[in-house]
Each structure stands twice: as structure tokens, then as C-alpha cells.
N, C-alpha and C positions, 0 to 999 in steps of 0.2 A: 504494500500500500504506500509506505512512504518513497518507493523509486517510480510508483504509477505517477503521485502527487510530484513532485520532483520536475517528471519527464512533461505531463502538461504544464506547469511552470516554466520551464524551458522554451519549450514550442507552442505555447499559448493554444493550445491544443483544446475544445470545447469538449465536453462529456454530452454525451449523448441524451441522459438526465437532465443534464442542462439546457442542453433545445426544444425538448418539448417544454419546460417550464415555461422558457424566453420567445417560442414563436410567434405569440401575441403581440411582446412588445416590438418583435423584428418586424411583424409585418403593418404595424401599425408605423414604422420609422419613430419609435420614441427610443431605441436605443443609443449607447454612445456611439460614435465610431470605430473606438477601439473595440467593444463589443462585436459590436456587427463583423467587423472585420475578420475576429478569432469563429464568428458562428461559422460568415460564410465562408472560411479558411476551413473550416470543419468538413461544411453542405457537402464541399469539391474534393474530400476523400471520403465519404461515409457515406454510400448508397441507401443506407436506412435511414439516416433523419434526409433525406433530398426526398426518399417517398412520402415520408411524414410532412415534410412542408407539401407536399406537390399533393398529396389528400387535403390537407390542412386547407387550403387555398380552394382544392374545387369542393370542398363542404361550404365555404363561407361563398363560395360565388351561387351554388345550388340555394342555399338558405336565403342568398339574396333575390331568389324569384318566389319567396312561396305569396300565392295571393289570398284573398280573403274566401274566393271560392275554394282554394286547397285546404284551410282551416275549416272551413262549414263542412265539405266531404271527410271530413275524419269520425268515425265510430265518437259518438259522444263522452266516451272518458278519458279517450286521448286527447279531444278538444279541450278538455273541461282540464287536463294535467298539462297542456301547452299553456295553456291561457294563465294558470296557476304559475307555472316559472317565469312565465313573462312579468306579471304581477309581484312576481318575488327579486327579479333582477329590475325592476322600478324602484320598488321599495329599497332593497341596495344603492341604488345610484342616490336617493333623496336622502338614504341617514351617511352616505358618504362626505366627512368633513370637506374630501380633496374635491369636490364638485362645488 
């Protein structure tokens, strides 16, 4: 463990653990640069977080078409548990200080 730790300090090396935590803020460009730098120094040897950003991205591009008809055709306690985490990520954003 301490020559793993060692050798990413060295080569700024990103842990795979640590991309999926960080891919929100990398795709959102709220990262540093030096950050971003080490993820996507990462993305360009590590075919597993490249699939994970490249799902990551087309979930958020899919999610960005659903319409109000694709919510009304869902079995009513899926709608009724959609509608619930929406309601709950509101709620998050309103007792959020940093907002």
C-alpha cells in the first residue's frame, strides 16, 4: 500500500475510486486544472473509467429527453417514486447553505 501511495504521488496517477466520485464535478468543469489534468491523464490509460465517463454522459444526455408524457406512461409507483426523489433533491438544493 505504501509503494501503491508513493507511485500515484509520483505520476499523479488518479485511482479509479476517485473518478467515479469526481465525474460530476469533471463534467460539470468545476474542477481544478491540475485535477482534471491527472483524471484525464488517467481516462487515456484506463479503458474502464473512459466506459464509465462515456455511460456517465449518455445516461445524462438520455435523462435529458424524458418528457412529461414519458412520466405519465410509467406504472403509477414508479411515477409516484420518481416524483418523490425529485421532491427530495428540491428539498436538498433549498436546505443547501452553498445555494
Amino acid at each position: 500500500m505504501m509503494f501503491r501511495n508513493l507511485y500515484l504521488r509520483l505520476t499523479g496517477d488518479y485511482p479509479c475510486a476517485q473518478l467515479v466520485e469526481a465525474v460530476t464535478e469533471y463534467l460539470e468543469g468545476a474542477m481544478s486544472p491540475r485535477e482534471q489534468t491527472r483524471l484525464e491523464r488517467h481516462l487515456s490509460i484506463c479503458p474502464s473509467c473512459e466506459d464509465y465517463l462515456v455511460q456517465f454522459r449518455r445516461t445524462i444526455d438520455l435523462c435529458g429527453r424524458i418528457t412529461i408524457d414519458d412520466v405519465e406512461a410509467l406504472p403509477d409507483p414508479a411515477r409516484k417514486e420518481l416524483l418523490r426523489a425529485f421532491r427530495d433533491v428540491l428539498a436538498d438544493e433549498s436546505s443547501d447553505p452553498r445555494a
